[in-house]
N, C-alpha and C positions, 0 to 999 in steps of 0.2 A: 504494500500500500504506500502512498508516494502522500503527499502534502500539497492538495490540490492549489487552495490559494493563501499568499499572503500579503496582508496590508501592513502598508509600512505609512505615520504619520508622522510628520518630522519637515520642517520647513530648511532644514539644511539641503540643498540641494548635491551636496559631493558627495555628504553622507547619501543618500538614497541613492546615487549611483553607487556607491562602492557597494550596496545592502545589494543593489541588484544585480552587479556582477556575482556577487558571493552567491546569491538564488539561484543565479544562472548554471553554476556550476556545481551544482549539490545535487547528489544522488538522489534524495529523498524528496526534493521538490518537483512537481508538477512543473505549471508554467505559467498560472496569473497572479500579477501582481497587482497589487491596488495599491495607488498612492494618493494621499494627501497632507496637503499643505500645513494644515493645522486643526486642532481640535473639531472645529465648530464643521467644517467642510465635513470630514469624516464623519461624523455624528451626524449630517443631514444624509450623506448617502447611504451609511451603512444602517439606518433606520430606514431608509424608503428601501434596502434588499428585504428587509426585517416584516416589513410591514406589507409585500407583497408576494413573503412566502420563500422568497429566493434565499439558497444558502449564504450565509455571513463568514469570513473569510475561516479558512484554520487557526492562524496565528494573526496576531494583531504587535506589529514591532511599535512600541509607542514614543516619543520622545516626550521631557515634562516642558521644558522653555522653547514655548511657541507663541506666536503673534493671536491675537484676536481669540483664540481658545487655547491655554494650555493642556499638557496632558492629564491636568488634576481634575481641573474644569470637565475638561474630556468622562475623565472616571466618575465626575460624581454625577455625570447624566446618562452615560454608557449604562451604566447598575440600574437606572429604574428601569429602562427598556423592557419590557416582554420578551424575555427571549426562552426558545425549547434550549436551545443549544446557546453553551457559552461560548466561544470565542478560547485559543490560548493566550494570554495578553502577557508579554514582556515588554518593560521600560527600559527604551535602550535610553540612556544618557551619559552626556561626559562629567556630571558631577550629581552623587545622591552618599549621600550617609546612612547611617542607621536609623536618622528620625526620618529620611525618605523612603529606607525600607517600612518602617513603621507603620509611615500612614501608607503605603501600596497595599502593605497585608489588611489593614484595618479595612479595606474595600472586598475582602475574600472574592474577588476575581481575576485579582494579578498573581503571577504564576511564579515570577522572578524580576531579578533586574539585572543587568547586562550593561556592564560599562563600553563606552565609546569610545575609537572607533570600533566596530565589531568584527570580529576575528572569522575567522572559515572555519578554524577549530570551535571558538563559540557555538555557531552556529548547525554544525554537525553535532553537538552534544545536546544542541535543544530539541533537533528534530528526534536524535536518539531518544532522548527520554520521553519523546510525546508518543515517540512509535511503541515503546517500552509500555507506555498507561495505557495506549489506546489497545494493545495486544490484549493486557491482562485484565480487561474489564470483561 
């Protein structure tokens, strides 16, 4: 089983080329990507897939410092959504401590967090362990 889609939000634009070379070349990934700019964008489309049935990505790469919606913002309207299915969500960013682990966990939908820039070994170890959960349920 491969990793059909993933969304990457994140208004870096180098970073989301390098995420999408690393996708490009990963055994375990499919081949759609979705990308947005920032919180608020993401959160109007990935609610109109939501809301007309359409699957919602695999994996959700999220960054927290972004313009017009950050990723916090992002998470504390992503969580009321209706959803069957949750999303895998990781916070990739280049700066979070333990009080930003803290509050990721406090939202029991983030999965982890992922410093920046993000590695191919990172990112081979995430899809491992989602093929690992996804196997053993």
């Amino acid at each position: 089983m491969k990793i059909k889609t993933v969304c990457i939000i994140d208004d870096d634009s180098i970073c989301v080329y390098g995420t999408k070379i690393l996708l490009n070349h990963n055994n375990y990934f499919g081949s759609n990507i979705l990308v947005y700019e920032d919180g608020y964008e993401a959160l109007v489309n990935l609610s109109a897939l939501a809301k007309t049935g359409k699957s919602l990505p695999d994996i959700i790469l999220l960054d927290l410092n972004m313009p017009v919606m950050n990723g916090w913002e992002f998470l504390d309207e992503f969580v009321k959504l209706p959803l069957t299915t949750m999303p895998h969500i990781f916070v990739v960013s280049s700066c979070f401590g333990l009080k930003e682990i803290d509050k990721g966990k406090s939202y029991g939908i983030v999965n982890d967090f992922i410093s920046k820039p993000l590695l191919e070994s990172n990112l081979t170890n995430l899809f491992e362990s989602i093929m690992t959960d996804t196997q053993t349920l």
